[in-house]
TIMIKE-61824 format. One record per residue: z, x, y of N, C-alpha, C, O, CB in turn; residue in one letter. Coordinates in steps of 0.02 Angstrom, whole numbers, plus 50000, padded with zeros to 5 digits. Glycine has a CB too. Layout:
ZXYZXYZXYZXYZXYa;...
END
This chain:
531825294954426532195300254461532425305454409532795303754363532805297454501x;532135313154417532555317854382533045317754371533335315054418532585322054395x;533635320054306534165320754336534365328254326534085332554292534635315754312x;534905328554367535225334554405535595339854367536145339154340535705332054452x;535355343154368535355350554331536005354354334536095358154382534805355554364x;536415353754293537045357654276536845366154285536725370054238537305355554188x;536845367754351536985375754353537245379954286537635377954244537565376854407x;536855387654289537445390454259538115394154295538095395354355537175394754219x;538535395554267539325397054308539145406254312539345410254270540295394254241x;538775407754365538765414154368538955415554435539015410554470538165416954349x;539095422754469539015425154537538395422454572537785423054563538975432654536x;538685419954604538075418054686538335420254736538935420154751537905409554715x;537655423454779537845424554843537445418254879537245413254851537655432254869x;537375419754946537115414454979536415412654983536205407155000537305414955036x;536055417654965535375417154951535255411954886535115406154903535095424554937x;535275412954832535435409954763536025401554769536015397654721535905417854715x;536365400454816536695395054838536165389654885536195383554880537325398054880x;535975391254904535315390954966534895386454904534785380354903534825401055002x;534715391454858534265388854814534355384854766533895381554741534035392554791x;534885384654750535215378554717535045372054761534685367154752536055379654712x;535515374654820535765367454841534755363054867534555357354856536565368854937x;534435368354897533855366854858533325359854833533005354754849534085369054811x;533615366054763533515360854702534025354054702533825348354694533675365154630x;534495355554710535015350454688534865342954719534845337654687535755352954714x;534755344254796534525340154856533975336354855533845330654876534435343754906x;533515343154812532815338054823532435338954900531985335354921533095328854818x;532815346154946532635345255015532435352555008532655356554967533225342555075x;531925353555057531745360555093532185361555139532515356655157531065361255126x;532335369255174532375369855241532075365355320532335363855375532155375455235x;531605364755296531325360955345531755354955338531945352855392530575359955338x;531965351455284532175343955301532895345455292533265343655338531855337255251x;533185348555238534065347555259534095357155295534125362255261534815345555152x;534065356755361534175362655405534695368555362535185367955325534565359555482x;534225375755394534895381855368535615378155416536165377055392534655393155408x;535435376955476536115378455510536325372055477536575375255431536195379355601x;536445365955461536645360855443536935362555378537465360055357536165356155447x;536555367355341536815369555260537285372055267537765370255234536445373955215x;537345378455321537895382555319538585378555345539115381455334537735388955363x;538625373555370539285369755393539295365855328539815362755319539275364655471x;538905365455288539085361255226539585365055191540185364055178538475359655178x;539005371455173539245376355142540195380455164540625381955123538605380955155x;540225381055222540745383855238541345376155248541935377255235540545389155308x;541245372655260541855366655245541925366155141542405364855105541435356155290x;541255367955124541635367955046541845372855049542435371755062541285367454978x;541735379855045542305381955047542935382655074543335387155064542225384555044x;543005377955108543775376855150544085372255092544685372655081543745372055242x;543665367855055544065364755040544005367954987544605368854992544065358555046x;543825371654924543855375254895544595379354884544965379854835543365377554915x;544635381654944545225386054971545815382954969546285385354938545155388255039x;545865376455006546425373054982546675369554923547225366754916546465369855014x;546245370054886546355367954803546635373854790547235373754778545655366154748x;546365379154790546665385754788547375385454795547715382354754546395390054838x;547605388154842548075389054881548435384354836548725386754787547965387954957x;548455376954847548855371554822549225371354738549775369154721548355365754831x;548615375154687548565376854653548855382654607549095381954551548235376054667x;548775388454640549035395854623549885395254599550375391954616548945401354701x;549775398754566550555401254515550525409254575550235410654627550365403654381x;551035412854527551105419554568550875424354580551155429154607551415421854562x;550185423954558549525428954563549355426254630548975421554622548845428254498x;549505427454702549175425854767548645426754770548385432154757549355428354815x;548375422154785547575422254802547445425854879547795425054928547255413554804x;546955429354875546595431354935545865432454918545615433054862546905437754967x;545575432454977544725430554977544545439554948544915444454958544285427355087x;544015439654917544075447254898543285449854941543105455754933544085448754792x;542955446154977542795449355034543275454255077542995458855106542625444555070x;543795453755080544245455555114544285464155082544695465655038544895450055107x;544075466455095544235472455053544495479855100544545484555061543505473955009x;544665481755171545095486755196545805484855233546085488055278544675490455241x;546025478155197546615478055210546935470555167546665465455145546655478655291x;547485472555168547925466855135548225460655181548285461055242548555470455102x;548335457155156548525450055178549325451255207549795449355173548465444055106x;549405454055264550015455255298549715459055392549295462755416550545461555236x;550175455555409550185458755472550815461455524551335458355536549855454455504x;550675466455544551245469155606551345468555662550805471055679551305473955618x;551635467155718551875466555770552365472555805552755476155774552125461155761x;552245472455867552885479155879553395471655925553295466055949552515489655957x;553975476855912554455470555943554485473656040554365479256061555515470555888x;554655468956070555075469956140555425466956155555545461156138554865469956190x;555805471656208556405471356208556355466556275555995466556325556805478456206x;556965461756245556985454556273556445448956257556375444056294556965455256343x;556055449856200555495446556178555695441156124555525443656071554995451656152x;555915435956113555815429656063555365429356050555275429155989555925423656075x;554655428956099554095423256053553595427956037553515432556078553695415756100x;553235427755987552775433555959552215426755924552395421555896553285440455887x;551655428655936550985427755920550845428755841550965433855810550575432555964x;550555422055812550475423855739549835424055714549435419455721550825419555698x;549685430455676548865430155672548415424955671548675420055644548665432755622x;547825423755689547455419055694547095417555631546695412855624547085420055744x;547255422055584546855420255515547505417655460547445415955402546375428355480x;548025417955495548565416255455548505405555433548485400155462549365419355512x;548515408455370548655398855341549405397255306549565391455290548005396255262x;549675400855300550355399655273550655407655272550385412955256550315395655190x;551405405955300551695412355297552045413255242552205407855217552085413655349x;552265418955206552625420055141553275424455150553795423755117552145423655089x;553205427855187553745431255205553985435455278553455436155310553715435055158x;554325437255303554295440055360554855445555353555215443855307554355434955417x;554975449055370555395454355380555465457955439554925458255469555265458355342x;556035461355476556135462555525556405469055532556735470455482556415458155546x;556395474355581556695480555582556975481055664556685484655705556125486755556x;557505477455678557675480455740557975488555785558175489255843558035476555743x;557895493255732558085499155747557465504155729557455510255736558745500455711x;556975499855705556175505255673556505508155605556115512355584555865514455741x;557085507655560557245509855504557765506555464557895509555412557375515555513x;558035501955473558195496555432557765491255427557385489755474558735494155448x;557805487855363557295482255379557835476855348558315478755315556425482855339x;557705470055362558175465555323557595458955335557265459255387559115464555359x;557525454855303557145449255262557555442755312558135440655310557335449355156x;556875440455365557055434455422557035428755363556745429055309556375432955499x;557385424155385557535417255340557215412655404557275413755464558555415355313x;556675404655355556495402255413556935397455455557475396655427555955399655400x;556915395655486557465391255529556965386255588556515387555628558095397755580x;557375378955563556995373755614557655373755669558215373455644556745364455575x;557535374255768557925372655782558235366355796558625364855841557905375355805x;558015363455756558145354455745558965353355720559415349255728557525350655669x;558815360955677559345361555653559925360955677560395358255648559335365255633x;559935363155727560535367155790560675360055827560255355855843560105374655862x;561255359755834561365353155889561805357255932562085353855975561775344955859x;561975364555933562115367255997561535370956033560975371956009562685371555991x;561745372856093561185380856120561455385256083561995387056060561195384556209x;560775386456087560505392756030560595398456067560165399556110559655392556003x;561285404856056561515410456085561235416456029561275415855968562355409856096x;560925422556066561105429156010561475428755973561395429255912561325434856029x;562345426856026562665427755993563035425455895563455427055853562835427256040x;562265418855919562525416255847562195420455808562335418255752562375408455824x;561895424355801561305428055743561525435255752561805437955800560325427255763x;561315438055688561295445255690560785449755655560375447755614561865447155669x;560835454355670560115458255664560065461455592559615464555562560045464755725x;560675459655577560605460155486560505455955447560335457855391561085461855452x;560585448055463560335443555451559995438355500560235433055520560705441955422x;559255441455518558975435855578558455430755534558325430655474558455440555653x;558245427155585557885420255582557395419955617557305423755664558225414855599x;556975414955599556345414055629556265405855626556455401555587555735418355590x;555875405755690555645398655691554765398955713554395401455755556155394055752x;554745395255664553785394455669553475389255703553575383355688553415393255600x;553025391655757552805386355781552015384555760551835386055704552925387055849x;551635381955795550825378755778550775388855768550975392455722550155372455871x;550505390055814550325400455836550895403755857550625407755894549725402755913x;551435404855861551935407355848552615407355822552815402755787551925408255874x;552925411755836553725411455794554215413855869554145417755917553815419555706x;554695409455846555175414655888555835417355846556195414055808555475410555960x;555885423255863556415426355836557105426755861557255426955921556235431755831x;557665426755789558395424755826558755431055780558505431755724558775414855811x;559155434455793559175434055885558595438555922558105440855893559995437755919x;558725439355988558055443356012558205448256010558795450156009557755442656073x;557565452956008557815461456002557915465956060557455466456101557295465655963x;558405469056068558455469156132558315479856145558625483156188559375464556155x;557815482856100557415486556144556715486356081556745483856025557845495256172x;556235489056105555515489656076555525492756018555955497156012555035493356116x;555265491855984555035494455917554315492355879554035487055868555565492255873x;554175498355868553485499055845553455496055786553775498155737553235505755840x;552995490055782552755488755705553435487255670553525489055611552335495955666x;554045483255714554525480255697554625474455668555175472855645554765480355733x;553985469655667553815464255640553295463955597552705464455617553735460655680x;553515462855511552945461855461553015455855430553545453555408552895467155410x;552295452455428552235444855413551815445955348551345449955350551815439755478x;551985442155281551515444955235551365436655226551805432355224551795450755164x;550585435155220550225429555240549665426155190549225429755166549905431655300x;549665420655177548955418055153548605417555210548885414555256548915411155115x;547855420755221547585419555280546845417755249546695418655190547675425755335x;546385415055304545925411655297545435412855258545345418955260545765410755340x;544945409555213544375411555177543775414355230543565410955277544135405155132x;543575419755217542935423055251542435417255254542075416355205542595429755205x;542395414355292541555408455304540895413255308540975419355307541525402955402x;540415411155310539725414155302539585413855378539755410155425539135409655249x;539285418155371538835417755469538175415155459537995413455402538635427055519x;537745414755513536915413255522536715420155480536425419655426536545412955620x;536865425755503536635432055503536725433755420536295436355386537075436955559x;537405431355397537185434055313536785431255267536525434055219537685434255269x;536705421055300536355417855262535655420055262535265419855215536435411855276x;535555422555328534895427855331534665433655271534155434555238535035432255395x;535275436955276535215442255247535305441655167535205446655133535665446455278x;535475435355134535835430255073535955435555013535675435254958535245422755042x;536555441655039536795445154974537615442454981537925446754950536665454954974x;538075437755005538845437255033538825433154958538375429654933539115432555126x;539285434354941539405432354876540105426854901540345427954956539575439854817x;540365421854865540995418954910541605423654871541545427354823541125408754902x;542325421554920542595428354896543115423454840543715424154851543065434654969x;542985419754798543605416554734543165419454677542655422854672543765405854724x;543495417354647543175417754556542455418554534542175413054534543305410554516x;542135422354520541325420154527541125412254449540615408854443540705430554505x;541605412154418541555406954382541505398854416541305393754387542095407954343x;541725399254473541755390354503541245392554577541305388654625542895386354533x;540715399154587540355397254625539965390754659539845388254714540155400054610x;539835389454568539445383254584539605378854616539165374954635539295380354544x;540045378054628540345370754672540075372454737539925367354769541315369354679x;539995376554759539745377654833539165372854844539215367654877539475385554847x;538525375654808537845369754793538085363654790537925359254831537415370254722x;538505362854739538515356254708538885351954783538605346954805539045356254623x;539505354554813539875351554874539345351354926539515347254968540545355854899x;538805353954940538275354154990537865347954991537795343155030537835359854979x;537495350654906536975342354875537285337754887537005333554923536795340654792x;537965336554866538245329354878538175326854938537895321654953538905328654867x;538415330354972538325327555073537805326855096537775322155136538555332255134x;537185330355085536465325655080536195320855046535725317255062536035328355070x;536585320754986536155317554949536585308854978536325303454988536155320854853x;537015310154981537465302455018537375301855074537005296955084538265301755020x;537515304455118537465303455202536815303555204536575298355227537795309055256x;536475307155190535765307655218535185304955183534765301955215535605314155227x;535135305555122534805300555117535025294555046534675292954997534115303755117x;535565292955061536025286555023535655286354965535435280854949536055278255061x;535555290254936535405292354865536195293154829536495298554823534915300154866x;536455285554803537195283754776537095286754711537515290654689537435275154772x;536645285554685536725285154599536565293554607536975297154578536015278754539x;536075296654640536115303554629536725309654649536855314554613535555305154659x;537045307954712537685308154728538265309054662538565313854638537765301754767x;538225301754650538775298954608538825307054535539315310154515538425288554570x;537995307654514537955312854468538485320254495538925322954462537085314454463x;538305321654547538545327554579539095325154585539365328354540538255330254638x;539455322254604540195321754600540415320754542540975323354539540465317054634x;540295318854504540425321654422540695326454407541295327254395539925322954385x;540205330954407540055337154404540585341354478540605347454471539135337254406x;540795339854515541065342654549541965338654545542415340754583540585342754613x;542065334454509542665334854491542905335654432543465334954408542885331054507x;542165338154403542555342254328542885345854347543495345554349542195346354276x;542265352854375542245357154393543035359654435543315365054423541655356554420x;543245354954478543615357354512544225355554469544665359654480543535355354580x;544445350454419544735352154370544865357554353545425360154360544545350554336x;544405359954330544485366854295544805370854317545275373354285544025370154286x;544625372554383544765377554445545085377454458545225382954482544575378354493x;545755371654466546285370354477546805372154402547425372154402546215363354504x;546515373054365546935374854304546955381254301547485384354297546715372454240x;546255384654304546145392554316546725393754362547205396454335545345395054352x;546765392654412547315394554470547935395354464548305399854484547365390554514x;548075387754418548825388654432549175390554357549715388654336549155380954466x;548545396454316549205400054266548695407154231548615409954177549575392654180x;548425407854311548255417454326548885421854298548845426654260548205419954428x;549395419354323550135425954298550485423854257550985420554269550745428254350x;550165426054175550435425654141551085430454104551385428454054550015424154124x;551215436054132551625439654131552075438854186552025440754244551375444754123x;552535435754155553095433254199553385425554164553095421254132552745432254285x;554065425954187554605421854140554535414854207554315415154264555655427054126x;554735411054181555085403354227555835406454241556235408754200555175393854165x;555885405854311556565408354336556705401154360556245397454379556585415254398x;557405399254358557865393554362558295394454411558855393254389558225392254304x;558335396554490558915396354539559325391554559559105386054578558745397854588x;560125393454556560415386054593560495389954659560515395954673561275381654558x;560545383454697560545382254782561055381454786561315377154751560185376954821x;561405384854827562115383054858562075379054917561815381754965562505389054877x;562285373654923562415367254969563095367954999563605367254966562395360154929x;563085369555085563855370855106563765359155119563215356455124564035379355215x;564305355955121564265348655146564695348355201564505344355244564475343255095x;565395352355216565585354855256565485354655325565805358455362565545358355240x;
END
């Protein structure tokens, strides 16, 4: 049995990933399927993403496919409205801010109402200091706003990695949107899942996972000390026990 060829760490798009994984596999199209590749392909990069994410210091990561807008979204408020809808590409929220008049803004704090062992009144909250509670797809806001405002609600967000379609693997120029240095793991997270599940090729497997927890070593170090300009800040927490 050959053994398995250490990529070099360059930009790949999906065409050039395709061809790796390929090689790596030992399979044609015909035997490990495009559409079967591309769910390989797009769960590594999910998990990719969450090494990411898990990883990162204060340089936020976002997919750089992403390129006519930033990782935040707006809402208009209404009046008598609590529960508001949270983007569907949203994976973790970072901040939220609120403007109940369209020209003040003041910074929502999150809040479980687990918290509360009374009912929960307006009257306990105020619009200079409100709250939010997050649910699975939405939030509700405390207190409620009680007339409309445009683009009164801004959520600034980690949201989802761009997945590949049928149509680009077609077209194979989509480059993935992290680092072009840890492309490779894409191939390499693909080969592995054929080369084990499908055809229980352990010892060739076993190689690729090697190689894919160096790799992700690495990647995980790359991540978490991108911002190097910037000090270690030390906050104390004030605890009411009261």
């Amino acid at each position: 049995m050959s053994p398995i060829k250490i990529i070099n760490k360059k930009t790949m798009n999906i065409l050039e990933i395709n061809t790796k994984i390929t090689f790596n596999a030992r399979a044609s199209t015909d035997q490990y399927l495009p559409a079967n590749r591309l769910i390989d392909v797009n769960n590594a990069l999910d998990e990719i993403h969450i090494e990411i994410l898990q990883s990162a210091d204060g340089a936020d990561f976002d997919d750089k496919n992403y390129t006519s807008d930033f990782p935040e979204s707006t809402k208009d408020l209404v009046a008598d409205q609590a529960d508001y809808s949270l983007p569907t590409d949203l994976i973790k929220e970072k901040r939220l801010t609120v403007s109940y008049d369209g020209t003040n803004w003041y910074k929502a704090k999150p809040f479980d109402i687990n918290e509360s062992g009374i009912y929960l009144k307006n009257d306990y909250f105020s619009e200079e200091a409100p709250y939010y509670d997050l649910h699975d797809n939405s939030l509700n806001l405390y207190p409620t706003p009680t007339a409309d405002v445009t683009a009164g609600l801004k959520i600034w967000m980690s949201r989802n990695m761009e997945l590949f379609s049928s149509a680009e693997v077609t077209a194979g120029t989509k480059e993935p949107g992290f680092d072009r240095q840890f492309h490779y793991l894409i191939p390499l997270k693909a080969s592995w899942q054929w080369l084990f599940y499908k055809l229980n090729d352990y010892a060739g497997a076993d190689r690729i996972k090697q190689q894919i927890d160096e790799g992700m070593f690495k990647l995980k170090q790359h991540y978490s000390d991108k911002q190097r300009d910037g000090n270690m800040i030390v906050k104390a927490e004030v605890v009411d026990y009261e």
